[in-house]
N, CA and C atoms as an extended XYZ file, in Angstrom:
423
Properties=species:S:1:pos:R:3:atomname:S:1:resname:S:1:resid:I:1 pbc="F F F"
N       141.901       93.281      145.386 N   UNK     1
C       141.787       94.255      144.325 CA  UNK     1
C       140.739       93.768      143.323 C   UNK     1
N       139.806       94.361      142.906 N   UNK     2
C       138.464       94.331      141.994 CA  UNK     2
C       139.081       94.649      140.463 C   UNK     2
N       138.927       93.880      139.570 N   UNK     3
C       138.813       93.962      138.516 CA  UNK     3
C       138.760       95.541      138.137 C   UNK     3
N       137.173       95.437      138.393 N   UNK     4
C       136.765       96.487      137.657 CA  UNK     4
C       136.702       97.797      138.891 C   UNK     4
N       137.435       98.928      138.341 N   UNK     5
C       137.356       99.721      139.639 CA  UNK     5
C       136.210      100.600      140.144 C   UNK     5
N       135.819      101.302      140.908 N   UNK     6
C       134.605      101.441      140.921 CA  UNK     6
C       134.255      103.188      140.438 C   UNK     6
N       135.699      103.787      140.672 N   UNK     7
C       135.714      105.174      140.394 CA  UNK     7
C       135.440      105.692      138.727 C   UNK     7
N       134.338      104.778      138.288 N   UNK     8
C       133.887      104.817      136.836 CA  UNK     8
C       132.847      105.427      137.281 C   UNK     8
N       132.370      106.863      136.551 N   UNK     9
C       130.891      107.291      136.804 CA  UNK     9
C       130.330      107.072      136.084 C   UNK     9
N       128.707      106.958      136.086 N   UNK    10
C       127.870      106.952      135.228 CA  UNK    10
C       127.373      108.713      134.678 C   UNK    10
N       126.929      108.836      133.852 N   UNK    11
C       126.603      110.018      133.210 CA  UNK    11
C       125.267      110.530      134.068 C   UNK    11
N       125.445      111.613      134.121 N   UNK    12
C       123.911      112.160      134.924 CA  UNK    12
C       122.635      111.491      134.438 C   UNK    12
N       121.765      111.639      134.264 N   UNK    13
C       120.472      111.212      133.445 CA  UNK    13
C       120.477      112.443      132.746 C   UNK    13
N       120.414      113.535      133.098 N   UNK    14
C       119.558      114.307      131.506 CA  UNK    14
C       120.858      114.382      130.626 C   UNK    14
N       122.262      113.975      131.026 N   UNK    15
C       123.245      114.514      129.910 CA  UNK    15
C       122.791      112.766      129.155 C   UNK    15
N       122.505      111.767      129.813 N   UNK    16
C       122.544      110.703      129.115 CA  UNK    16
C       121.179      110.929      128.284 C   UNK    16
N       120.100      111.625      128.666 N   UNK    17
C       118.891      111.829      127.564 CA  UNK    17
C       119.640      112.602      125.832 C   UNK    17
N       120.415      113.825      126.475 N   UNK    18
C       120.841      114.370      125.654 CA  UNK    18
C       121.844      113.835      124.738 C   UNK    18
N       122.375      112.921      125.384 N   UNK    19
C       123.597      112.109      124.488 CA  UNK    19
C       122.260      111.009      123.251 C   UNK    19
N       121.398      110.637      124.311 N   UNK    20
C       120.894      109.421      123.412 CA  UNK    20
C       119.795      110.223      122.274 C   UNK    20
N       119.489      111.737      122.416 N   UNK    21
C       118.835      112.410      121.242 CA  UNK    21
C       119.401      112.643      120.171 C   UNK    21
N       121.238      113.439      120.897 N   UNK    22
C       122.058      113.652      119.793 CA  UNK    22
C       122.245      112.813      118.907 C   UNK    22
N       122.653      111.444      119.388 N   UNK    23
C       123.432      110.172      118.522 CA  UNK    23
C       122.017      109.835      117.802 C   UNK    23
N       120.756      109.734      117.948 N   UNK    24
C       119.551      109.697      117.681 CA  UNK    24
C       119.394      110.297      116.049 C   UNK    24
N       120.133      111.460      116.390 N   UNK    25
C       119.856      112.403      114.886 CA  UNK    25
C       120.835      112.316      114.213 C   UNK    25
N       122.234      112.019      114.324 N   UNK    26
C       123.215      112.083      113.739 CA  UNK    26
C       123.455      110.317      113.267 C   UNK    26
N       122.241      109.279      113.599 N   UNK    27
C       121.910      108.072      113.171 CA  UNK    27
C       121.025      108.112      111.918 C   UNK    27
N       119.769      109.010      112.231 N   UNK    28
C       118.915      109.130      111.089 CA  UNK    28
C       119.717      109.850      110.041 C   UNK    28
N       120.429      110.664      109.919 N   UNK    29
C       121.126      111.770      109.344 CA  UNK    29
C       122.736      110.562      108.457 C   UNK    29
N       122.828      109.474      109.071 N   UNK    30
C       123.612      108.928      108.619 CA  UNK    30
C       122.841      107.660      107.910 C   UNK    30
N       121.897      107.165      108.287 N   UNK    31
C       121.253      106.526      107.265 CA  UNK    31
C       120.524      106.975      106.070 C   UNK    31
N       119.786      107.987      106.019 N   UNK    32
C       119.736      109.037      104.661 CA  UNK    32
C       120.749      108.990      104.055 C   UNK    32
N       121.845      109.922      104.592 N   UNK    33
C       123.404      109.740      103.480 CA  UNK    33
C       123.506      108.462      102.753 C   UNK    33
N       123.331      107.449      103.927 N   UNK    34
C       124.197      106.012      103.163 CA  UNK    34
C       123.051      105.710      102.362 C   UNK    34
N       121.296      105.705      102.562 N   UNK    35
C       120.788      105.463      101.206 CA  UNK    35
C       120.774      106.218      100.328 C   UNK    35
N       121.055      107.286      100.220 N   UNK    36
C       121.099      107.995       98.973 CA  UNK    36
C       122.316      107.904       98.306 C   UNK    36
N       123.157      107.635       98.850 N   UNK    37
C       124.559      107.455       98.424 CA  UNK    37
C       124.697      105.709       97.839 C   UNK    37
N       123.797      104.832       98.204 N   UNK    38
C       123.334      103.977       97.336 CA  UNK    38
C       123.061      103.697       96.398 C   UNK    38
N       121.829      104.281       96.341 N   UNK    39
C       120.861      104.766       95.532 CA  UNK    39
C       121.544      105.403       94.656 C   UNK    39
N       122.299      106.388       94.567 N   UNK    40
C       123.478      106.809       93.634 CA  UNK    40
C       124.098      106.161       92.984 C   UNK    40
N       124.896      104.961       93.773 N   UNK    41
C       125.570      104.113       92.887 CA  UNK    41
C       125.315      103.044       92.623 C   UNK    41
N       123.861      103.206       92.781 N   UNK    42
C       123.261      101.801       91.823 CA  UNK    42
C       122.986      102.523       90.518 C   UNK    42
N       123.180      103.492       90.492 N   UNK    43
C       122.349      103.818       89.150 CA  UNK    43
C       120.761      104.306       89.282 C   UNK    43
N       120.587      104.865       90.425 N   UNK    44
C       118.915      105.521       90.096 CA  UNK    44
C       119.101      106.890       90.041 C   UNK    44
N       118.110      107.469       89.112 N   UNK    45
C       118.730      108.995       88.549 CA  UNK    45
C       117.151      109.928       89.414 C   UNK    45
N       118.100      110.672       90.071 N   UNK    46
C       116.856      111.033       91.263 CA  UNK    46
C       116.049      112.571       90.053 C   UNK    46
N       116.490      113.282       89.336 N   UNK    47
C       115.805      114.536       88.906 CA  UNK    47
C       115.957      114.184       87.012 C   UNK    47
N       115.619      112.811       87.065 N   UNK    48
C       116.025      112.163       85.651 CA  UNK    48
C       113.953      111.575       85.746 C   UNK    48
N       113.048      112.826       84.950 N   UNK    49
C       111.504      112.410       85.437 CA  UNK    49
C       111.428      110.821       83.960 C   UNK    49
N       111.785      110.697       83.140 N   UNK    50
C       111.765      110.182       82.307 CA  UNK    50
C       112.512      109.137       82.532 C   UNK    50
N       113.778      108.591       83.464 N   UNK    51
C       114.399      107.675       83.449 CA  UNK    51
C       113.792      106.414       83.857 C   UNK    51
N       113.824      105.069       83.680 N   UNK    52
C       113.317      103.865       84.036 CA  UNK    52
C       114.334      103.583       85.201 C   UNK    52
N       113.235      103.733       86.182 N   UNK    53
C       113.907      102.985       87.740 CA  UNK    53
C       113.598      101.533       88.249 C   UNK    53
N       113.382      100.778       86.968 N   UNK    54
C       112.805       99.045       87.202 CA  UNK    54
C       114.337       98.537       87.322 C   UNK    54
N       115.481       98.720       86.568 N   UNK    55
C       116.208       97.838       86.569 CA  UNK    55
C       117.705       97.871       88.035 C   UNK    55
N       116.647       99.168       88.683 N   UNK    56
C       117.433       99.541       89.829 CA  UNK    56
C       117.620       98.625       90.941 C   UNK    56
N       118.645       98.116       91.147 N   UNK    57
C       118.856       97.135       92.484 CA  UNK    57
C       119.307       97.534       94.201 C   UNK    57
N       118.167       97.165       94.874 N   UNK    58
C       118.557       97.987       95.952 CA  UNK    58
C       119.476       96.939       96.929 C   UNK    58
N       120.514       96.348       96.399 N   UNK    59
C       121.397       95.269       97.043 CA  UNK    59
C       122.311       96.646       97.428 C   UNK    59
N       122.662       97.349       96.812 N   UNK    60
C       124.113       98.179       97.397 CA  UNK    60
C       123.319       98.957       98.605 C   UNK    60
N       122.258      100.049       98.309 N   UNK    61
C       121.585      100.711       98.783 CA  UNK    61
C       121.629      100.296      100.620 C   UNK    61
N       121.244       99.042      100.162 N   UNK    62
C       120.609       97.984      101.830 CA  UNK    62
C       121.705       97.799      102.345 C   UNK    62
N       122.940       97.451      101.494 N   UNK    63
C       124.833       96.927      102.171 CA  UNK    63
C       124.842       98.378      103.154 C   UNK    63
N       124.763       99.815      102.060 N   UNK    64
C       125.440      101.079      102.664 CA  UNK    64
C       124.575      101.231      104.183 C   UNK    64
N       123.248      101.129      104.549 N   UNK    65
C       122.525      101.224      105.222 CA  UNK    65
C       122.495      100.058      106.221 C   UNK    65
N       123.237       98.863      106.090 N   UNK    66
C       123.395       97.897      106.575 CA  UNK    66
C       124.787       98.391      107.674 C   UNK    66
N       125.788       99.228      107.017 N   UNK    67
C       126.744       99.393      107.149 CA  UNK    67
C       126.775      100.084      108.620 C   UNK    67
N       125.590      101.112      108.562 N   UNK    68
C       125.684      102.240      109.369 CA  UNK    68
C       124.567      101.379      110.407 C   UNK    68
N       123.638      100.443      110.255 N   UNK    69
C       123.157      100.226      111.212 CA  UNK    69
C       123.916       99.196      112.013 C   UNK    69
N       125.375       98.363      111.767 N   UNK    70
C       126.233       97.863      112.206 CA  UNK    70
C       127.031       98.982      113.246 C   UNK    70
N       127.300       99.915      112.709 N   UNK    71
C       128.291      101.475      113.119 CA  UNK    71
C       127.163      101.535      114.329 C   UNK    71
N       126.001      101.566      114.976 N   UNK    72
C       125.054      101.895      115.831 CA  UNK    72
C       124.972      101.136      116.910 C   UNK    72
N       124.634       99.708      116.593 N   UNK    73
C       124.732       99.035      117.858 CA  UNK    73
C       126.324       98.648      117.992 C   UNK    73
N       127.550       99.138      117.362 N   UNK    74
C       128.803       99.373      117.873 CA  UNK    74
C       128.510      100.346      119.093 C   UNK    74
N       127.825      101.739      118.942 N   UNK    75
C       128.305      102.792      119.332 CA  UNK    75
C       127.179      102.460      120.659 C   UNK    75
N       126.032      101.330      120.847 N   UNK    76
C       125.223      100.969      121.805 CA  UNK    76
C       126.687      100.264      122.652 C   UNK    76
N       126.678       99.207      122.127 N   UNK    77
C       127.979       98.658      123.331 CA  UNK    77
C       128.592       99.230      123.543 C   UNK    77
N       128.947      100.659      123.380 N   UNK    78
C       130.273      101.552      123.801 CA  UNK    78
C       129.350      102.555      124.700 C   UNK    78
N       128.411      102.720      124.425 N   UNK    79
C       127.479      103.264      125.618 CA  UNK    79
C       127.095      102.520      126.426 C   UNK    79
N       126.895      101.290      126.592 N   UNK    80
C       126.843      100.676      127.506 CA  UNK    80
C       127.647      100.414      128.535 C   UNK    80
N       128.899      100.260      128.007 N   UNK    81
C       130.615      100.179      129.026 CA  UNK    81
C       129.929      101.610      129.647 C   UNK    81
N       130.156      102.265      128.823 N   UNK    82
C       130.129      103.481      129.722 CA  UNK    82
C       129.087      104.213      130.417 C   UNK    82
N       128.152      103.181      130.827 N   UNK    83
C       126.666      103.296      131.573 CA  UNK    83
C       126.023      103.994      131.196 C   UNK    83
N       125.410      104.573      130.013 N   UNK    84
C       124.455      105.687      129.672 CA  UNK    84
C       123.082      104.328      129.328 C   UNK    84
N       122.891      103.873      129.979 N   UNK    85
C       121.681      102.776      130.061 CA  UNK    85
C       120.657      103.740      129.083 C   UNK    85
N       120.106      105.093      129.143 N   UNK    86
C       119.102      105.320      128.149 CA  UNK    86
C       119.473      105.782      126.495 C   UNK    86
N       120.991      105.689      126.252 N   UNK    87
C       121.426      106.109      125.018 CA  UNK    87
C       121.813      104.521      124.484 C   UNK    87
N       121.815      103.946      125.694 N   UNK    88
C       122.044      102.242      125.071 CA  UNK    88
C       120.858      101.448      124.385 C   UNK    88
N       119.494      101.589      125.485 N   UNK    89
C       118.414      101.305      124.797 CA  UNK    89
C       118.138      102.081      123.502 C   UNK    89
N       118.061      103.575      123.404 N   UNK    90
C       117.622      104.441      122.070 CA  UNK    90
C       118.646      103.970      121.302 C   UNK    90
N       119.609      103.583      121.376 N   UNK    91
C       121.114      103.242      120.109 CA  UNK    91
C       120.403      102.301      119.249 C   UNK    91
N       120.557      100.697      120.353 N   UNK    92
C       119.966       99.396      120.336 CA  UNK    92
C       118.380       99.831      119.646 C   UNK    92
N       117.717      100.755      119.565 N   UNK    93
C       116.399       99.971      119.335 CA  UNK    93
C       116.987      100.686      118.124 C   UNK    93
N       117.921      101.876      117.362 N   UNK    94
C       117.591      102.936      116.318 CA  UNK    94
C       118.706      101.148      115.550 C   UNK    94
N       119.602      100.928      116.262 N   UNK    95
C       120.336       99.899      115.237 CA  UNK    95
C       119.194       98.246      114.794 C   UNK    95
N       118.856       98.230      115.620 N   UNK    96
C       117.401       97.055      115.475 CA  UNK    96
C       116.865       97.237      113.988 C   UNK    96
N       116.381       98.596      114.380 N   UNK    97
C       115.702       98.956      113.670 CA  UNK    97
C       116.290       98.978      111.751 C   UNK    97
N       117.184       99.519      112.097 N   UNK    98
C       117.965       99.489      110.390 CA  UNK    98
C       118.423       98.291      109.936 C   UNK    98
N       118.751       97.292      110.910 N   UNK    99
C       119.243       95.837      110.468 CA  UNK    99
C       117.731       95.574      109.887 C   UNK    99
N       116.788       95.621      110.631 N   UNK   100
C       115.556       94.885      110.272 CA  UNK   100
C       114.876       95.570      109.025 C   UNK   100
N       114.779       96.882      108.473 N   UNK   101
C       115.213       97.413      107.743 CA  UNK   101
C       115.751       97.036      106.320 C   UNK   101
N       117.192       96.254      106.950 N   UNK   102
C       117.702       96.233      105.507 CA  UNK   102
C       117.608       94.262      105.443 C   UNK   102
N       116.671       93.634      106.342 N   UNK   103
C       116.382       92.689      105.956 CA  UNK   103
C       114.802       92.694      105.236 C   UNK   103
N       114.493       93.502      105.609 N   UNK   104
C       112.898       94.046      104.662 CA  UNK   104
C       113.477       94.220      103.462 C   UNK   104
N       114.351       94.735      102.987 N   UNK   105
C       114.564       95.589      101.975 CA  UNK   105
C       115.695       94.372      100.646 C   UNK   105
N       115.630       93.509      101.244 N   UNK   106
C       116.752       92.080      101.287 CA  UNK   106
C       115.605       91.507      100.195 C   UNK   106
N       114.355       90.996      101.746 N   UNK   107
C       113.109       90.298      101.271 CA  UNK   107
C       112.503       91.109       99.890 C   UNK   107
N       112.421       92.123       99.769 N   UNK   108
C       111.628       92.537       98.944 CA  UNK   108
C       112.233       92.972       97.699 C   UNK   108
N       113.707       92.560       97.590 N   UNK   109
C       114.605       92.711       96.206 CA  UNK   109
C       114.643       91.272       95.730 C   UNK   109
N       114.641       90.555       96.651 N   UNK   110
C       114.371       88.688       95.764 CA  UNK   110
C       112.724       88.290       95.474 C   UNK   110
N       111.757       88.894       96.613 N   UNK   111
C       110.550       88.895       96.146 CA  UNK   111
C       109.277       89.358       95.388 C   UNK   111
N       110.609       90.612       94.968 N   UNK   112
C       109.635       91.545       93.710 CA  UNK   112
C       109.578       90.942       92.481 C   UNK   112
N       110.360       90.163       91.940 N   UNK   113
C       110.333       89.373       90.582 CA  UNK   113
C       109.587       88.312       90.256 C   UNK   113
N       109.103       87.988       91.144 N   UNK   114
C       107.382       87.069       91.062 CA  UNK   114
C       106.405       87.447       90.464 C   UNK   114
N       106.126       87.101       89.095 N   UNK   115
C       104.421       87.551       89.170 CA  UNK   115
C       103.491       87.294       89.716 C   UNK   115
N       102.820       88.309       89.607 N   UNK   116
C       101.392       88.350       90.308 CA  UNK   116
C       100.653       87.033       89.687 C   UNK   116
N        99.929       86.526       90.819 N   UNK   117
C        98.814       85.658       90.657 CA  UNK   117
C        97.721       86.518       89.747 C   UNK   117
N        97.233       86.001       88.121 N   UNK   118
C        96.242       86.221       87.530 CA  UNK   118
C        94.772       86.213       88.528 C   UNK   118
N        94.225       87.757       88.211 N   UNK   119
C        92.952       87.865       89.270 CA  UNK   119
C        92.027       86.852       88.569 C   UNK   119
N        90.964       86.667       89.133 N   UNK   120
C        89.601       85.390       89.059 CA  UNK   120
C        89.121       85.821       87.827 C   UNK   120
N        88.466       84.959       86.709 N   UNK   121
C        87.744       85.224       86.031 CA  UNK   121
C        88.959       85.661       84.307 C   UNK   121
N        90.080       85.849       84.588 N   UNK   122
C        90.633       85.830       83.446 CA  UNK   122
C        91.099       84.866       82.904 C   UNK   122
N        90.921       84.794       81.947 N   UNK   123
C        90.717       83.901       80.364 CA  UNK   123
C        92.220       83.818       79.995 C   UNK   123
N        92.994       84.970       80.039 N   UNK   124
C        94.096       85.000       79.658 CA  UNK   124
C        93.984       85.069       77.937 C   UNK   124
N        95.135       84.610       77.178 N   UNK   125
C        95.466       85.298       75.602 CA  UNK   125
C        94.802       83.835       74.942 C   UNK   125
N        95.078       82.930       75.661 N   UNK   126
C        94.990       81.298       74.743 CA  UNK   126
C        93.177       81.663       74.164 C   UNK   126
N        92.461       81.742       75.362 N   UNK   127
C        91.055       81.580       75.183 CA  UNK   127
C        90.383       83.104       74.779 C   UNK   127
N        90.392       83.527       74.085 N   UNK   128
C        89.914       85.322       74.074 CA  UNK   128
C        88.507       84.606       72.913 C   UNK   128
N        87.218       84.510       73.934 N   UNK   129
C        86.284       84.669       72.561 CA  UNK   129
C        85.329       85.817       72.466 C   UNK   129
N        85.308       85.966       71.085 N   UNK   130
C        84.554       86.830       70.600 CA  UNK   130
C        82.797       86.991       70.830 C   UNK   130
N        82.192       86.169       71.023 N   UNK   131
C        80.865       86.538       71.629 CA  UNK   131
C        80.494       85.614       72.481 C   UNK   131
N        80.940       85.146       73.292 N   UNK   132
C        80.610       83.841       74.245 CA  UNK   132
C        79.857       82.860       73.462 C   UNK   132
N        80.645       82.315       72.310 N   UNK   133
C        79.652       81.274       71.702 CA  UNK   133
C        80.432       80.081       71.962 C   UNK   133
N        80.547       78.875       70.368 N   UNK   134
C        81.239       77.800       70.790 CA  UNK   134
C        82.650       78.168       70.768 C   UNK   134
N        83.630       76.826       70.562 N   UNK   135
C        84.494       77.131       70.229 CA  UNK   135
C        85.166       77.604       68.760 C   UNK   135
N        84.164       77.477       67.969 N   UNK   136
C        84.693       77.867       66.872 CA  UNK   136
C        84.652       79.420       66.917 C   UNK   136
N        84.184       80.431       67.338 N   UNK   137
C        84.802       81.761       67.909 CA  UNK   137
C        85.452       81.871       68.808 C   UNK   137
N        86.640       81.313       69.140 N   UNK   138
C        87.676       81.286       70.146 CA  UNK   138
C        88.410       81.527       69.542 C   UNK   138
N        89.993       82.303       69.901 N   UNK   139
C        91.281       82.238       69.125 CA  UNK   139
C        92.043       81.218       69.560 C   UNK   139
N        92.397       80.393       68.271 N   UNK   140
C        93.202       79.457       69.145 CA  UNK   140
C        92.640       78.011       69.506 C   UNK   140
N        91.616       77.917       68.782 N   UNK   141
C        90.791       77.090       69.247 CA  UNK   141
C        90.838       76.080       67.751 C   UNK   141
């Protein structure tokens, strides 16, 4: 007696195309929700034209979107048991994709608070002179 029995079918191919389009859209359609629903409760005011969106943190935003690209390559290994091999690859690459995603989005909430490197040629506030002479027209000097 075999483990695994064999009277498991695999899905036709075009119902498995159609399975891996559906889950396809109802993935994108669930990552929108979860960032905007983020984005909500961080505090960014979407039809607020005047509001300051600097002190907005996209740590929740990336968790909610983190959340659902976890929920994806769940729903890849559950297509996989159940042999739809082309809704497993489209799952797997749409969940790839949002993990990597919300590690972009990780990187670029700890690496936005860096200043910029001063471009070439600036003087900055210490040295500001008034007609390129000595230093006694310098501020600060």
């Amino acid at each position: 007696m075999t483990p695994f029995p064999e009277s498991r079918r695999r899905p036709s191919p075009f119902a498995d195309v159609v399975l891996a389009l559906v889950l396809l859209v109802v993935d994108a359609v669930a990552a929108v929700v979860a960032l905007v629903s983020g984005l909500d409760t961080a505090g960014y005011a979407f039809f607020d034209t005047g509001a300051s969106t600097e002190a907005v943190s996209v740590v929740r935003p990336v968790v909610y979107v983190s959340a659902v690209g976890a929920l994806v390559l769940v729903s890849a290994v559950v297509s996989y048991r159940g042999g739809a091999i082309v809704t497993t690859c489209v799952q797997s690459l749409a969940g790839l994709t949002l993990v990597l995603g919300v590690v972009i989005g990780l990187s670029a909430e700890h690496g936005g608070g860096r200043p910029s490197a001063p471009s070439p040629g600036h003087s900055g506030p210490q040295s500001q002179c008034r007609s390129g002479g000595d230093n006694s027209e310098c501020l600060g000097s």
